[in-house]
DSSP file (Angstrom, degrees, kcal/mol; ACC not computed):
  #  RESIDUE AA STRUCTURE BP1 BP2  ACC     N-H-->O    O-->H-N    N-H-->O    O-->H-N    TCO  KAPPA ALPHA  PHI   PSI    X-CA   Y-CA   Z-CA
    1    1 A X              0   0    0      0, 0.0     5,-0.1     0, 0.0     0, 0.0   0.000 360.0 360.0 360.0 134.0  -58.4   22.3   65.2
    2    2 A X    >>  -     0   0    0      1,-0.1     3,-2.2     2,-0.1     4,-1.1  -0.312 360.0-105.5 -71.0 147.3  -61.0   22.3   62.3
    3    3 A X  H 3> S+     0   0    0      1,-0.3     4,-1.8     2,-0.2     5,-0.1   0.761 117.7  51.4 -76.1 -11.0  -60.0   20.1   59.6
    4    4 A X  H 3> S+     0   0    0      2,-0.2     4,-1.1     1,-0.2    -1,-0.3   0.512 106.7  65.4 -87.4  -0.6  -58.8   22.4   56.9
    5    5 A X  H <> S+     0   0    0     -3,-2.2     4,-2.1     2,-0.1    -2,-0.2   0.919 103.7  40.5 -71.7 -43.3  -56.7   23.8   59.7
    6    6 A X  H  X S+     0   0    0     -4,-1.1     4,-1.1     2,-0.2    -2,-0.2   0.671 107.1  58.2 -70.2 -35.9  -55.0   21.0   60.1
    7    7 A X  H  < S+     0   0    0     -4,-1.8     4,-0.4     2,-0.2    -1,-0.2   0.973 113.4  51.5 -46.3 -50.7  -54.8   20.5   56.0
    8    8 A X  H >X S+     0   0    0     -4,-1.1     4,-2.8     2,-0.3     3,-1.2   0.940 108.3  48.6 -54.0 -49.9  -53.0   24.3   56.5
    9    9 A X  H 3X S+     0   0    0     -4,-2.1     4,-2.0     1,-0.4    -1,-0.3   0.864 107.5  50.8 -63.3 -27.3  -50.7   23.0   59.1
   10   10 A X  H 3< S+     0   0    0     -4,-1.1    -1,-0.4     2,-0.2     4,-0.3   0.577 120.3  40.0 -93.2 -15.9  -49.5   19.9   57.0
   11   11 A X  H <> S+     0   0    0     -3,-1.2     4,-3.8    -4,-0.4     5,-0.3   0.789 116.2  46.2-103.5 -51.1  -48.9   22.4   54.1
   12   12 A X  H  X S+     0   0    0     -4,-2.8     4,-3.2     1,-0.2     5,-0.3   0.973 120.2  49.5 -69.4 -52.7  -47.3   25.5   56.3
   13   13 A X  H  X S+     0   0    0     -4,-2.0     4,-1.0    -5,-0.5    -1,-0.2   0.761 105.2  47.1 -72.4 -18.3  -45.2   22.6   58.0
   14   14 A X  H  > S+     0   0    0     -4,-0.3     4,-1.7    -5,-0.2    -1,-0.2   0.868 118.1  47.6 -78.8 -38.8  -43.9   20.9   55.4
   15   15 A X  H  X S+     0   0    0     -4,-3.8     4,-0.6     2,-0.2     6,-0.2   0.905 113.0  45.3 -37.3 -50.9  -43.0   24.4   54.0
   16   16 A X  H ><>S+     0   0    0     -4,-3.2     3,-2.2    -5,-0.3     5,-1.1   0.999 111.8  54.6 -69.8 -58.8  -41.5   25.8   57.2
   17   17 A X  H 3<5S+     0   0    0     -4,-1.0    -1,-0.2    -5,-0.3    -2,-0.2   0.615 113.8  38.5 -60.7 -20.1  -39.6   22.5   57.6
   18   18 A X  H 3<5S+     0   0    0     -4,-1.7    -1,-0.3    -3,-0.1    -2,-0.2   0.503 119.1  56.1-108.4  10.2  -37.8   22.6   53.8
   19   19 A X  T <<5S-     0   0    0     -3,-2.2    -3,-0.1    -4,-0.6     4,-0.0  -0.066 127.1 -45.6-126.5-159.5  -37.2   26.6   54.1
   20   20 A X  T   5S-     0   0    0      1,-0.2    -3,-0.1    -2,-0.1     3,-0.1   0.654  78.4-112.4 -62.7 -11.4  -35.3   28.6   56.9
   21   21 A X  S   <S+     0   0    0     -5,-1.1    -1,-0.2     1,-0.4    -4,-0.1   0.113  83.7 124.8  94.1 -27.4  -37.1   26.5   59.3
   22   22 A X        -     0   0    0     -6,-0.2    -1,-0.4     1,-0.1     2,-0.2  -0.375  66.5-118.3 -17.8 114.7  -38.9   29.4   60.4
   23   23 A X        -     0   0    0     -2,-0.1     2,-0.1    -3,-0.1    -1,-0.1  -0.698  30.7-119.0-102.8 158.7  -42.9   28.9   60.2
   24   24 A X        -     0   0    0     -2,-0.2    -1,-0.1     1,-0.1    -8,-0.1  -0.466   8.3-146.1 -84.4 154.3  -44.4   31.2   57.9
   25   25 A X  S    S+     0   0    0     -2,-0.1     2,-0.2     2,-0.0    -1,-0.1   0.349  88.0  15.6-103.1  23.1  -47.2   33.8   59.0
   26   26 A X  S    S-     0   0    0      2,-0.2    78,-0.1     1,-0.1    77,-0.0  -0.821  84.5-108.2-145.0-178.0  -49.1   33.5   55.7
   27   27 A X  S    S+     0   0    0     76,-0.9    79,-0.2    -2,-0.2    77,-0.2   0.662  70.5 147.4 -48.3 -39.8  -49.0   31.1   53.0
   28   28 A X  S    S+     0   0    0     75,-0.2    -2,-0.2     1,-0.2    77,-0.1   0.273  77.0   1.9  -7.1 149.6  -47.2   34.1   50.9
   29   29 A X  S    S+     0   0    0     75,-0.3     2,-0.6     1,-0.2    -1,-0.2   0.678  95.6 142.6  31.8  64.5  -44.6   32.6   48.4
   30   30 A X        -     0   0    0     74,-0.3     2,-2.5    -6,-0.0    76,-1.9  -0.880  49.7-137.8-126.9 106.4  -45.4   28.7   49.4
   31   31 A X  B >>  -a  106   0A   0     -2,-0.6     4,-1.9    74,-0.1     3,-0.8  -0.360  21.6-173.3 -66.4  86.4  -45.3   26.7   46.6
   32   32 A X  H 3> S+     0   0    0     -2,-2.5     4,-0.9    74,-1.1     3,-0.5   0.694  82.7  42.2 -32.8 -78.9  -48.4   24.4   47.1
   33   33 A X  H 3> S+     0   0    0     73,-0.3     4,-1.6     1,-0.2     5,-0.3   0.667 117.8  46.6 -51.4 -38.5  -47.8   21.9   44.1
   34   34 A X  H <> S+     0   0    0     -3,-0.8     4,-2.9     3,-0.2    -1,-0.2   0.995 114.7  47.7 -79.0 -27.9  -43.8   21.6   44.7
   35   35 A X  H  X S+     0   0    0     -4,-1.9     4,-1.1    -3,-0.5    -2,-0.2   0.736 116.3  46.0 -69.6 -21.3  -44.5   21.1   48.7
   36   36 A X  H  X>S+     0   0    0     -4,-0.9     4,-5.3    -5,-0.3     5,-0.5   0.960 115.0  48.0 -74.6 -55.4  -47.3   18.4   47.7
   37   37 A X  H  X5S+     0   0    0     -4,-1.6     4,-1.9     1,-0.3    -2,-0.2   0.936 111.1  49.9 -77.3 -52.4  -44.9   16.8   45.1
   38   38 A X  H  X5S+     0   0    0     -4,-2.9     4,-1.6    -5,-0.3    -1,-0.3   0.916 108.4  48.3  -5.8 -77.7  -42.2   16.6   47.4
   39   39 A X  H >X5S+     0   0    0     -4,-1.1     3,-1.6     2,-0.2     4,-1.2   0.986 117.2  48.4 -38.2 -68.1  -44.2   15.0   50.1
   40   40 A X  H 3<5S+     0   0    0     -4,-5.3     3,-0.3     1,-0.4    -2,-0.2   0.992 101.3  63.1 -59.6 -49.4  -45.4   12.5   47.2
   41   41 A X  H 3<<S+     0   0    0     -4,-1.9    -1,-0.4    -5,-0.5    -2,-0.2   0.841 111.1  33.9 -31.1 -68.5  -42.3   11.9   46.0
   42   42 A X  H << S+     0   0    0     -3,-1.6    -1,-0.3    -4,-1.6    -2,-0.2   0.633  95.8  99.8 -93.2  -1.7  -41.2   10.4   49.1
   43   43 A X     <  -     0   0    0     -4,-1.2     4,-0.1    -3,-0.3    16,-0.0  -0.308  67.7-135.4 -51.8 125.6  -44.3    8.8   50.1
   44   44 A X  S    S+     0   0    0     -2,-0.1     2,-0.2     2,-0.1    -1,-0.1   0.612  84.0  75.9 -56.4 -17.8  -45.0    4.7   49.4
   45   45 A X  S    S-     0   0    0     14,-0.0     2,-0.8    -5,-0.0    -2,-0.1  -0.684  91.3-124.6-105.9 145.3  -48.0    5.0   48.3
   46   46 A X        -     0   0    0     -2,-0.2     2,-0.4     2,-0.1    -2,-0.1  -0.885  36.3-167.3-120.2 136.5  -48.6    6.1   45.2
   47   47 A X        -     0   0    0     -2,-0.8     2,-1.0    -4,-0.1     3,-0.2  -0.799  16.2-155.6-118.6 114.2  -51.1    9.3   46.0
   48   48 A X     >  +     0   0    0     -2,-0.4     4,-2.4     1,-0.2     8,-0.5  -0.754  36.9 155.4-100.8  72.1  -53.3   11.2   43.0
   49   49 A X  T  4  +     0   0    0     -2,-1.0     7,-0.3     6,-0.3    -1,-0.2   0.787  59.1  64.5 -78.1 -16.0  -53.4   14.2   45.0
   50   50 A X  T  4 S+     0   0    0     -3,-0.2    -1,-0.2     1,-0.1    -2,-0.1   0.501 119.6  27.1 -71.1 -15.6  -53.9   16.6   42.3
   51   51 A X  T  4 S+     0   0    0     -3,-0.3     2,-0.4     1,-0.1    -2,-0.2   0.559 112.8  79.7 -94.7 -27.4  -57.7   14.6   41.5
   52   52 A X     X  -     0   0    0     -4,-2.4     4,-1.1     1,-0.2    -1,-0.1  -0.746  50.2-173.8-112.5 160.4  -58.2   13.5   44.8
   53   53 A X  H  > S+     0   0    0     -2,-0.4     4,-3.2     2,-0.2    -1,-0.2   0.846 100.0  49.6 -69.0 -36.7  -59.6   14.9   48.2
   54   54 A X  H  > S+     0   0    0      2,-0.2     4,-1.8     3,-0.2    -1,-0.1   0.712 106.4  45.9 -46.6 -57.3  -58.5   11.3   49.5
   55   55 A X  H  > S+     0   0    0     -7,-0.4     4,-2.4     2,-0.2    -6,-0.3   0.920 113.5  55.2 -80.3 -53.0  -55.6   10.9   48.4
   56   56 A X  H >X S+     0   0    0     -4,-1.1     4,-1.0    -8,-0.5     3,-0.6   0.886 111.2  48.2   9.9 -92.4  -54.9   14.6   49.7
   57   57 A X  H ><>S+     0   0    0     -4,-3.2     3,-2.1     1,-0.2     5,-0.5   0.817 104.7  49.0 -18.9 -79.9  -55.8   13.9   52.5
   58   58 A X  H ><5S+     0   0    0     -4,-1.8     3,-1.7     1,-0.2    -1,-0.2   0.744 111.0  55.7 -58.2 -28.6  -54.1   10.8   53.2
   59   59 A X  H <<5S+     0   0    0     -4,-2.4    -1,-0.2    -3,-0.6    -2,-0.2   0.877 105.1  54.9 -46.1 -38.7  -50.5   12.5   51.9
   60   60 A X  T <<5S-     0   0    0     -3,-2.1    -1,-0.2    -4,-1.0    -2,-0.2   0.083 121.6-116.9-112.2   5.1  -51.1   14.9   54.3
   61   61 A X  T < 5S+     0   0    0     -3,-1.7     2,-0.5     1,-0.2    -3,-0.2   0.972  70.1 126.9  54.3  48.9  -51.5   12.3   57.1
   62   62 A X  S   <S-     0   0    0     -5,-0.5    -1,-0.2    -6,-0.1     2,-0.2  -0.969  70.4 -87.9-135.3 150.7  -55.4   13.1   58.0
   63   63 A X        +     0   0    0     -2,-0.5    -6,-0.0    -3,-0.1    -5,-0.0  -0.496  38.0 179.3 -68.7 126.1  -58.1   11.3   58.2
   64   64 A X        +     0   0    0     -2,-0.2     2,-0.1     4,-0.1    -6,-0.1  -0.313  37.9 127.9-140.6  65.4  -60.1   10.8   54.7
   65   65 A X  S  > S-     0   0    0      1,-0.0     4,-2.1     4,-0.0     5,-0.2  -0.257  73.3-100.2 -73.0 169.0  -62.9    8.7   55.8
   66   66 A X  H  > S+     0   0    0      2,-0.2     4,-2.7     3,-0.1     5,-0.3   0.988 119.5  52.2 -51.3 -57.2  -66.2    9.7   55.0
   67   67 A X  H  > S+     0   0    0      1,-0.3     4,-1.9     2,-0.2     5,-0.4   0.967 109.8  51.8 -52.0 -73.6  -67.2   11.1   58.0
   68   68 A X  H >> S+     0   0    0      1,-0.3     4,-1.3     2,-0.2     3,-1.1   0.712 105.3  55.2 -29.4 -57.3  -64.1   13.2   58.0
   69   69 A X  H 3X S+     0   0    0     -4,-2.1     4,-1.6     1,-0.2     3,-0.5   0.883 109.5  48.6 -39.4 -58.1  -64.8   14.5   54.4
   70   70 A X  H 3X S+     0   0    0     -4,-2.7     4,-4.4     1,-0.2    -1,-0.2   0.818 106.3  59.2 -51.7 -24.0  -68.4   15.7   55.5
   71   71 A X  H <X S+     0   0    0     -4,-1.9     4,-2.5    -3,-1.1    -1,-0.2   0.923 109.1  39.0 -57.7 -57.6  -66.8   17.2   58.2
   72   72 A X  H  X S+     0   0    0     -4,-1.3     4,-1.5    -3,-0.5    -1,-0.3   0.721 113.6  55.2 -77.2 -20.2  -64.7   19.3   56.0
   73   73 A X  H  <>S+     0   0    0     -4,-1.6     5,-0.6     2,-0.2     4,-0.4   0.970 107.0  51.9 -65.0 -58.3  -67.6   20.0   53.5
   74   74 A X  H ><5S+     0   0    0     -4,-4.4     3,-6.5     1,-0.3    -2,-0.2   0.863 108.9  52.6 -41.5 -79.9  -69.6   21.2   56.4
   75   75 A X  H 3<5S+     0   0    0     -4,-2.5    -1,-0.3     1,-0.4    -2,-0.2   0.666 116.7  35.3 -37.2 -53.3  -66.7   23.5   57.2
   76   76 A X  T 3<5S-     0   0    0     -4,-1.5    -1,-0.4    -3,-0.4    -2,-0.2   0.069 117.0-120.9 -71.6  23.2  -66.4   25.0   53.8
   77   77 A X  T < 5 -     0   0    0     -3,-6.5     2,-0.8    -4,-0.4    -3,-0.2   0.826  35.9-171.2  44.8  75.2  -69.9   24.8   53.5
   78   78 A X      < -     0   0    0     -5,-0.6    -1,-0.2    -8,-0.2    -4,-0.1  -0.788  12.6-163.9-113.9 110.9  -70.8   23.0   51.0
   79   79 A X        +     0   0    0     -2,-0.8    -1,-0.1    -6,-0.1     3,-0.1   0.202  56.5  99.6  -1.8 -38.9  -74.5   22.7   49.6
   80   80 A X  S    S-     0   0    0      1,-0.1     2,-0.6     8,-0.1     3,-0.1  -0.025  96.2 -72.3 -83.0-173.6  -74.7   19.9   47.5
   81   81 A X    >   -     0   0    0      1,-0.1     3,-2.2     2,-0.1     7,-0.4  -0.687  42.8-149.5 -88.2 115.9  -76.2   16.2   49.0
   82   82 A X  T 3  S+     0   0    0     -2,-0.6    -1,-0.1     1,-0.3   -12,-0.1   0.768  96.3  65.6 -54.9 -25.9  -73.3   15.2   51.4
   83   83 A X  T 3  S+     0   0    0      1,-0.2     2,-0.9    -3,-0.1    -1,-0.3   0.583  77.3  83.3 -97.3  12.4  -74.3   11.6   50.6
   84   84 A X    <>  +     0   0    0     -3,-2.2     4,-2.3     1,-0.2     5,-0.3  -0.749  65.3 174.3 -71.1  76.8  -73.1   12.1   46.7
   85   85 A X  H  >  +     0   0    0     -2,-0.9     4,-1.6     1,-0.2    -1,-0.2   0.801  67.6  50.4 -77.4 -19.1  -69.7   11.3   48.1
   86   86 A X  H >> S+     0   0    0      2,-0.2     4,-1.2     3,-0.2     3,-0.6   0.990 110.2  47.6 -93.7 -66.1  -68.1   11.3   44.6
   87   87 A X  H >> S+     0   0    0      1,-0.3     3,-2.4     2,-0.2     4,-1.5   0.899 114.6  49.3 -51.7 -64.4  -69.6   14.6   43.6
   88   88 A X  H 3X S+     0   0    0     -4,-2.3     4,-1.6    -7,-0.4    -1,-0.3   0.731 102.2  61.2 -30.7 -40.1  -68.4   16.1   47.0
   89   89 A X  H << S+     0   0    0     -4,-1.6     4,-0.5    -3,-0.6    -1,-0.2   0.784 106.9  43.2 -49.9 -45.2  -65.1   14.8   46.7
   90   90 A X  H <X S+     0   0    0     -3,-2.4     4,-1.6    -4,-1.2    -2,-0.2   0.754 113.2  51.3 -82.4 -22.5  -64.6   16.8   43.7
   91   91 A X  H  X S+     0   0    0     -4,-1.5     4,-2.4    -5,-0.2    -2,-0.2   0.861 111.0  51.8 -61.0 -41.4  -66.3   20.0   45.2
   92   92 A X  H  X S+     0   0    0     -4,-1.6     4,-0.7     1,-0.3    -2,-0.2   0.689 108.9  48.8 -91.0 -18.5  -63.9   19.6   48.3
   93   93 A X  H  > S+     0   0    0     -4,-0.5     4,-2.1     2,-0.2    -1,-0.3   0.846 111.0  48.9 -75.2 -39.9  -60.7   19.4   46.3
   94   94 A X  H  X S+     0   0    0     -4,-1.6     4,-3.3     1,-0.2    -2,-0.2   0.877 112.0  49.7 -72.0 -36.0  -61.5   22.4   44.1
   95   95 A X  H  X S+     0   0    0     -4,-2.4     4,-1.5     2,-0.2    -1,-0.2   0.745 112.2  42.4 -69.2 -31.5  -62.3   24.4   47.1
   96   96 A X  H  X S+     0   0    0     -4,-0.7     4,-1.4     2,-0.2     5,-0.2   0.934 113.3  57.3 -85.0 -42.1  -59.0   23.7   49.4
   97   97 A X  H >X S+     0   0    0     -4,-2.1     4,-1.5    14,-0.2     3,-1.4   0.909 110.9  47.2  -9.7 -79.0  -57.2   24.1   45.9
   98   98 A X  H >X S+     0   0    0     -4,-3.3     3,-2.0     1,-0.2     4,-1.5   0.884 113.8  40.3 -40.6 -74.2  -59.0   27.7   46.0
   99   99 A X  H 3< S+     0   0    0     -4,-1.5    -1,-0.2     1,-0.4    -2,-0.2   0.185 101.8  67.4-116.3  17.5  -58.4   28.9   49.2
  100  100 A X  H X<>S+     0   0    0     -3,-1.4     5,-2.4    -4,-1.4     3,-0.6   0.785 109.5  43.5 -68.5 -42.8  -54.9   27.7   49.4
  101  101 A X  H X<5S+     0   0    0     -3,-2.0     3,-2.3    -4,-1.5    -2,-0.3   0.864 105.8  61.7 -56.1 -57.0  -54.6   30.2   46.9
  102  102 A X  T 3<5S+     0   0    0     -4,-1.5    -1,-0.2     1,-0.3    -3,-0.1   0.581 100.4  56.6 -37.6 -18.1  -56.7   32.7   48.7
  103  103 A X  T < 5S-     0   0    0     -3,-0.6   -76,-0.9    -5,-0.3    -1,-0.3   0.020 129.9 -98.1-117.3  23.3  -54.4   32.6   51.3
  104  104 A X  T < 5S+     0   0    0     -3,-2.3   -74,-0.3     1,-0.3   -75,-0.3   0.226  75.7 139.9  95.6  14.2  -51.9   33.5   49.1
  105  105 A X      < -     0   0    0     -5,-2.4     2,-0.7   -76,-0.1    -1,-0.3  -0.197  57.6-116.2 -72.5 163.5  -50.1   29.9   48.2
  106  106 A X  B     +a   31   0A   0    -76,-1.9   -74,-1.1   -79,-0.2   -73,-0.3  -0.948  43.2 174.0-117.6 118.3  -49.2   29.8   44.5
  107  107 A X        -     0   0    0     -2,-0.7     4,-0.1   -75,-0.2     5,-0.1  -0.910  33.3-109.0-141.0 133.3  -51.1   27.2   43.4
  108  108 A X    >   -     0   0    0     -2,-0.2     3,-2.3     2,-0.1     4,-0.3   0.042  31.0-120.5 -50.8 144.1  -51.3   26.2   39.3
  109  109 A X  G >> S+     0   0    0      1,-0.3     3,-1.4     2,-0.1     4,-0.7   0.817 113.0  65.8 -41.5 -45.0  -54.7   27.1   37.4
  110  110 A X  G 34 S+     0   0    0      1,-0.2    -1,-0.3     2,-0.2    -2,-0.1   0.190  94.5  53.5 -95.0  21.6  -55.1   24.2   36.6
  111  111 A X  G <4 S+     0   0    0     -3,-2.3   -14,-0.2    -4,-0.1    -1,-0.2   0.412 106.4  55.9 -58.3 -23.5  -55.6   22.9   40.4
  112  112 A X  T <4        0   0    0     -3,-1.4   -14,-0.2    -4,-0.3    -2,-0.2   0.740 360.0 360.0 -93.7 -28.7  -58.2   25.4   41.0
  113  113 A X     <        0   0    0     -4,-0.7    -1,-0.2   -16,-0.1    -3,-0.1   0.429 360.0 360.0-113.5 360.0  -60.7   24.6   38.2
């Protein structure tokens, strides 16, 4: 499974798992930002997932090593020089942001930009 599949599944699962228990067949009506803040909430760590890809990540139980990150640039196909990890980082947040949304998750504007 491609890694932003597995980002989908950690979202879709956390979803399915606080809802009818049911898994959903699209993202439709999944509130991204409470199913993240949820998660964080109960999490030990305290997790800036709403700036980082990293911390994302790591909420979401994935690897967010480097390698992994390129991995996931590659896969959304991103352009810029893979070894500006900082700059990527910020690319790779705005972009699952996006296409959580694309996929019909409600996610706040101010995730996206």
């Amino acid at each position: 499974m491609s890694i932003f599949g597995k980002i989908m599944s950690a979202i879709f699962g956390s979803a399915s798992a606080a809802g009818s228990g049911a898994a959903p067949t699209s993202m439709s009506n999944v509130d991204v930002e409470k199913v993240l803040s949820d998660m964080a909430s109960k999490n030990k760590e305290k997790l800036d997932w709403r700036k980082s890809i990293v911390d994302l990540m790591k909420l979401l139980g994935l690897d967010s090593s480097f390698t992994a990150r390129k991995e996931l640039a590659t896969e959304l196909k991103y352009t810029g020089d893979m070894n500006d990890s900082a700059s990527m980082n910020v690319w790779l947040h705005k972009q699952v942001m996006k296409k959580f949304a694309e996929n019909g998750g409600k996610v706040p504007d101010d995730l996206k930009s």
